[in-house]
C-alpha positions as CSV (number, residue, x, y, z in Angstrom):
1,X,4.8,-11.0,-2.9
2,X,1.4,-12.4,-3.0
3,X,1.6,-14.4,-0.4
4,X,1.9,-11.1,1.7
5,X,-1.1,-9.4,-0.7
6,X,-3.4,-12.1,0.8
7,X,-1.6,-11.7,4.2
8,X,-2.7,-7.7,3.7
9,X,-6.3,-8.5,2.9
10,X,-6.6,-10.7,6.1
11,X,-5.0,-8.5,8.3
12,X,-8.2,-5.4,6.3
13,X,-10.4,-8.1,7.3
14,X,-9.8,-8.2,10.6
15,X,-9.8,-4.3,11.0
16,X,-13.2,-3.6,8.9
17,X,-14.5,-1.9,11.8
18,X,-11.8,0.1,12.6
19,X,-8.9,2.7,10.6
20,X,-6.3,0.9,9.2
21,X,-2.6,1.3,10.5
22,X,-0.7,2.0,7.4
23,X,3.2,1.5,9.1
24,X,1.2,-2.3,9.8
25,X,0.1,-2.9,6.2
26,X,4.0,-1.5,5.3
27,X,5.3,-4.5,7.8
28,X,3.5,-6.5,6.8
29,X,3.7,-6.1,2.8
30,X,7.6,-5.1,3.0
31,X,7.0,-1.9,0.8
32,X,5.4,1.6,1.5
33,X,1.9,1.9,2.0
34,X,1.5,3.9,-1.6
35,X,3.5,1.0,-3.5
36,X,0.9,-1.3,-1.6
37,X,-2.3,0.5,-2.8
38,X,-0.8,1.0,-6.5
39,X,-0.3,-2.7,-6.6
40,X,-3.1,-3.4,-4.9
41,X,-5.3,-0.9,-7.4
42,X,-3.7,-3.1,-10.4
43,X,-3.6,-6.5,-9.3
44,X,-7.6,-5.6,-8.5
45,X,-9.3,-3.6,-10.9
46,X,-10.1,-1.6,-8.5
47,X,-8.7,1.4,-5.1
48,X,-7.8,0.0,-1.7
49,X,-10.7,2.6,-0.7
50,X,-13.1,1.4,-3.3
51,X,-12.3,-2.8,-1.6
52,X,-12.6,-1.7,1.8
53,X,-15.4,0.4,1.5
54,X,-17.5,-2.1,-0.6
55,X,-16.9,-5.0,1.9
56,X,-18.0,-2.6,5.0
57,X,-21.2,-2.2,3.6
58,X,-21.5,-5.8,2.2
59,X,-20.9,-7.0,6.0
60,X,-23.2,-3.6,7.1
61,X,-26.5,-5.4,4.9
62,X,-25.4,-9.1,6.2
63,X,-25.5,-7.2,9.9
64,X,-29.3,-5.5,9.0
65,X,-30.4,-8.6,8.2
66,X,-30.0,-10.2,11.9
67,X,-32.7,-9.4,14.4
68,X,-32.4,-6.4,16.9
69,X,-29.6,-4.8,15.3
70,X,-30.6,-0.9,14.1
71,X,-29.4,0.9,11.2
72,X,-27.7,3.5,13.9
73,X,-26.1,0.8,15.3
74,X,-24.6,-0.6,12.1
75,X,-23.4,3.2,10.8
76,X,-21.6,3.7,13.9
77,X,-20.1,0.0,13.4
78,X,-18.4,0.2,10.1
79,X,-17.0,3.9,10.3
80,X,-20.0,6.1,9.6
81,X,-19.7,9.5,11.6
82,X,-23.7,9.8,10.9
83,X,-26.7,7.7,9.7
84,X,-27.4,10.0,7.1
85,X,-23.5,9.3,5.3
86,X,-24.2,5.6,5.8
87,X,-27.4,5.6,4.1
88,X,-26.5,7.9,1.0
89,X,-22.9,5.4,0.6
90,X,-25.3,2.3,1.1
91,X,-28.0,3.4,-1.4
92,X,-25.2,4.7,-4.0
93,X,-23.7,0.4,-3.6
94,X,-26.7,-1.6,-3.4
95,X,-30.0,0.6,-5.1
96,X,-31.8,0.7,-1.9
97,X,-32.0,1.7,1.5
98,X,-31.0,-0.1,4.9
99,X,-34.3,0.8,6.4
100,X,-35.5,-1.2,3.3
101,X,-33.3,-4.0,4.5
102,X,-35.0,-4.0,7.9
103,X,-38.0,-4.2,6.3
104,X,-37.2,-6.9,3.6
105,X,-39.0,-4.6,1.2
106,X,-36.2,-5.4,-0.9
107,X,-35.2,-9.0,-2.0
108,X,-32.1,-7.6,-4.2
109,X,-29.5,-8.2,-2.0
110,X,-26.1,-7.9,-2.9
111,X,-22.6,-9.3,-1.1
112,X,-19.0,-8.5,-1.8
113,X,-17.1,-11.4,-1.3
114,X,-13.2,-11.2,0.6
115,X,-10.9,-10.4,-2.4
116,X,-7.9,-13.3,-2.8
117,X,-5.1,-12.6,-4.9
118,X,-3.7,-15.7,-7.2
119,X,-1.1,-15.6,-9.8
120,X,-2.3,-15.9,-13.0
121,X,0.0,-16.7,-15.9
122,X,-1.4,-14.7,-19.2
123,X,2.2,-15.0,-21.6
124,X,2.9,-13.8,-24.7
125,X,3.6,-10.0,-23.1
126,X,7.4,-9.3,-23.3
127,X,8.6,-6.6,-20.8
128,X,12.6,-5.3,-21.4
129,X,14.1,-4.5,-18.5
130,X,17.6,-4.4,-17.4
131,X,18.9,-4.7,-13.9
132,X,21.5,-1.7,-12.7
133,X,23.9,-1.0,-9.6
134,X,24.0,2.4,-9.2
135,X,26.3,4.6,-6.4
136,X,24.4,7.3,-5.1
137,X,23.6,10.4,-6.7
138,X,21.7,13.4,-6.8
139,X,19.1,15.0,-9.0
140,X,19.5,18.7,-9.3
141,X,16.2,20.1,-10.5
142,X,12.8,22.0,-9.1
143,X,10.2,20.1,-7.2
144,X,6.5,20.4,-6.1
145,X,3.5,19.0,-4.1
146,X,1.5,17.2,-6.5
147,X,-1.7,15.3,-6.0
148,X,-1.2,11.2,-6.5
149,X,-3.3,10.2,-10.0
150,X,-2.3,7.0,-11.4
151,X,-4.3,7.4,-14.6
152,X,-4.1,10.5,-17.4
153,X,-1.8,13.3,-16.8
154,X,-1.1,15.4,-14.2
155,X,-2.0,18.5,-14.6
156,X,0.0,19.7,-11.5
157,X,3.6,18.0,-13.2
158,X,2.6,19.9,-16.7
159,X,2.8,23.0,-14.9
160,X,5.7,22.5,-13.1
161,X,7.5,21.5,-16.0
162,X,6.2,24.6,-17.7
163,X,7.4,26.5,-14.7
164,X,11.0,26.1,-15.2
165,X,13.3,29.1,-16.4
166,X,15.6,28.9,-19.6
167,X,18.5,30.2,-16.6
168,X,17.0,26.8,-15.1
169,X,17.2,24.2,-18.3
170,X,21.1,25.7,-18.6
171,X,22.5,25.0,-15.5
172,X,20.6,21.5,-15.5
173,X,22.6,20.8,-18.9
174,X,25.9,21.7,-16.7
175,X,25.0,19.4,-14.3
176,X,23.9,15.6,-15.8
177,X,26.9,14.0,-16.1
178,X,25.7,10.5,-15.7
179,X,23.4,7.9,-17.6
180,X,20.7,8.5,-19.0
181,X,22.3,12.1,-19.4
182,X,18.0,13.1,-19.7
183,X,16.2,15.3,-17.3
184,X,14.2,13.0,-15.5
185,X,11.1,12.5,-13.4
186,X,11.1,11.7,-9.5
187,X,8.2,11.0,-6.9
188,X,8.6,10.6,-3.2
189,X,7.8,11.3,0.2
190,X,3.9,10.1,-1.0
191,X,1.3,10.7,1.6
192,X,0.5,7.4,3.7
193,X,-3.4,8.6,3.6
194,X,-5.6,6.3,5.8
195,X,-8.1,4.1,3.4
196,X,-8.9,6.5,1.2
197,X,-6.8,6.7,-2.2
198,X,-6.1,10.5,-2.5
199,X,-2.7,12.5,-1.3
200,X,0.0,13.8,-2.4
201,X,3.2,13.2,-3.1
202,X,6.6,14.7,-3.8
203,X,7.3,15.3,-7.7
204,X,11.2,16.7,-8.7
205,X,11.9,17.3,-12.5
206,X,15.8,17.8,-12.8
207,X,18.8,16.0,-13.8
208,X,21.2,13.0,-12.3
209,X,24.7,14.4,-11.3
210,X,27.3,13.5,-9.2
211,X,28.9,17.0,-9.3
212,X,29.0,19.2,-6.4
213,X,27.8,22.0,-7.3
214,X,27.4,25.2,-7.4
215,X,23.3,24.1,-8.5
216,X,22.8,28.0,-7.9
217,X,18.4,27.9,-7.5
218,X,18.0,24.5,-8.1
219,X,17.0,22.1,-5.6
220,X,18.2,18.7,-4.7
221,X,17.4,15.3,-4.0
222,X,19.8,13.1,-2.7
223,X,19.3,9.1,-4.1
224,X,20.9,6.6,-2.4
225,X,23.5,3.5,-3.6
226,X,20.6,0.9,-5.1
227,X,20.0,-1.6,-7.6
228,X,17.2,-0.2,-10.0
229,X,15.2,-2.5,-12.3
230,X,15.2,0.1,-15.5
231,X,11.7,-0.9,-17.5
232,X,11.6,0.4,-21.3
233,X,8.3,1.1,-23.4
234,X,7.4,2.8,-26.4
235,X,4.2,4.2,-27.5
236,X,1.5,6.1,-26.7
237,X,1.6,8.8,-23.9
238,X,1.3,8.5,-21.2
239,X,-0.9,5.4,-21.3
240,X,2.1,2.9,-22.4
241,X,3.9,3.9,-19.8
242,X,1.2,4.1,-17.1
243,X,0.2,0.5,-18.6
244,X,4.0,-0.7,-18.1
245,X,4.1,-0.2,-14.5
246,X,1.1,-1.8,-14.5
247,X,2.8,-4.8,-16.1
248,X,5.6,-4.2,-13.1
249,X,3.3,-4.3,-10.2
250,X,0.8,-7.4,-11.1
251,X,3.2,-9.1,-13.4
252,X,6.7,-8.6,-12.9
253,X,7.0,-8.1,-8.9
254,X,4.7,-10.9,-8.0
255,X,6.9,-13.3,-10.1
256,X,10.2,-12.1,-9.9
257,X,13.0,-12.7,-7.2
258,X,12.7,-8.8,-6.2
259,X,10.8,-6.8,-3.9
260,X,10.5,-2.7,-4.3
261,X,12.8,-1.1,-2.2
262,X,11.9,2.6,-0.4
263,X,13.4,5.0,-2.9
264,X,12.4,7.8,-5.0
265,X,10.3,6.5,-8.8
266,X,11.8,7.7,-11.5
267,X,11.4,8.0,-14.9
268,X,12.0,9.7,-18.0
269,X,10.6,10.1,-21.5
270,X,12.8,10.7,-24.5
271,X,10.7,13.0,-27.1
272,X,7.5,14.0,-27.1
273,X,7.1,15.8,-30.4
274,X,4.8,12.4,-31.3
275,X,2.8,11.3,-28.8
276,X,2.0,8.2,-30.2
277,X,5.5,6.9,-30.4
278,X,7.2,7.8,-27.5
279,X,10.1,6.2,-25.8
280,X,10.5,5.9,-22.1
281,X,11.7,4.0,-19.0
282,X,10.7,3.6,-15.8
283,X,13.1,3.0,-12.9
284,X,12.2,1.4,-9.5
285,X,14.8,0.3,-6.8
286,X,14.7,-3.4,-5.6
287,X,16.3,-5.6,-3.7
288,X,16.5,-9.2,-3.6
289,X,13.3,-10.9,-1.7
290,X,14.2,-12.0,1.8
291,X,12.6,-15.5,2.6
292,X,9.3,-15.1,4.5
């Protein structure tokens, strides 16, 4: 997996001056292009927008600094629709101007090196995990258009959990009829985006089943035959579990023998009548990596 990271960040490299392709970066990291950015956000510190906008602008003050070349020039070169946008974004990331750069009135410069992933072995961090076949199943439940966050909660998924009718929560209990017999969390169809890390994404809260029905106003979503790597955590919410799939994407994917597989995320928490004991698991649909 991080052999294809790095092969990611060359292929950004090559394409600073231009919009990204997304189904490229999804060839070429064999996931979709939001598991990319996620993993890409925590294996970095830091958004695929952030990276690629930082190392425009480092190669935008290294291109002021050679003779002849204007400050229209370089806006228009690394994406800027005006001179005015390139300025404001270039004084915001280095404290100065690129007129001050023509000028050398400023001897502060700054550079943003090419990131290169590694693996790094910390230890001493256990994750539980089991690994599942599953058939295919359904989750009966309602659904919504929520904005991507990866950090805090969602203020979007609180109210459409809020949203659902008693009339609802009943024929959801008629329904589950398979493990973990919980009403559980699901994201898909997530925005591809271009390089900028906002979107949305496809958020169901419902129950598994393989009954057919009648789901009377509940929707579905159909999930197919997988094997799902099922991650347990307990404490704090929602930060223990947004810290596990943390764990998952810089620790666990990079140095295991699977790679993510495009399915819907889900996940469910137990009780949360004390938030700073809470159990929940996190499941995410792999598949055995392919040799490169």
């Amino acid at each position: 997996m991080l052999k294809r990271m790095n092969d990611a960040i060359d292929y950004i490299e090559n394409r600073l001056n231009d919009e990204l392709e997304p189904q490229e970066l999804e060839k070429i990291t064999g996931t979709s292009i939001y598991h990319f950015r996620r993993m890409f956000s925590y294996l970095s510190g830091m958004t695929l927008g952030t990276y690629i906008r930082n190392r425009r602008l480092s190669m935008a003050m290294a291109e002021l600094l050679r003779e002849n070349v204007s400050v229209t020039e370089t806006a228009f070169k690394y994406g800027y629709d005006s001179v005015d946008g390139f300025t404001r974004a270039f004084k915001e990331w280095a404290g100065f101007t690129p007129s001050e750069v023509k000028k050398h009135e400023s001897y502060k410069l700054q550079a943003f090196p090419k990131l290169s992933f590694q693996l790094t072995i910390q230890g001493g961090i256990k994750m539980e995990y089991k690994i599942v076949n599953k058939n295919a199943f359904k989750i009966a439940g309602v659904k919504k258009r929520v904005p991507i966050q990866f950090e805090g909660v969602n203020k979007e998924i609180e109210k459409l959990a809020e949203s659902i009718t008693n009339k609802q929560y009943e024929k959801m209990n008629e329904l589950k009829n398979m493990d973990p017999y919980q009403v559980m969390n699901a994201s898909y169809k997530f925005d591809e985006g271009r390089s900028e890390e906002k979107g949305y994404l496809e958020h169901m809260i419902g129950v598994p089943t393989t009954k057919e029905g009648p789901y009377d106003d509940l929707e579905l979503l159909e999930v197919a035959s997988n094997t799902w790597a099922i991650f347990s955590s307990k404490g704090r919410f929602p930060k223990t579990m947004q810290d596990t799939w943390a764990k998952i994407a810089s620790e666990w994917l990079p140095s295991s023998n699977y790679e993510l597989v495009d399915a819907p995320e889900l996940s469910f928490v137990e009780d949360y009548s004390d938030l700073d004991n809470v159990y929940s698991e996190i499941w995410i649909a792999v598949k055995k990596k392919t040799a490169l």
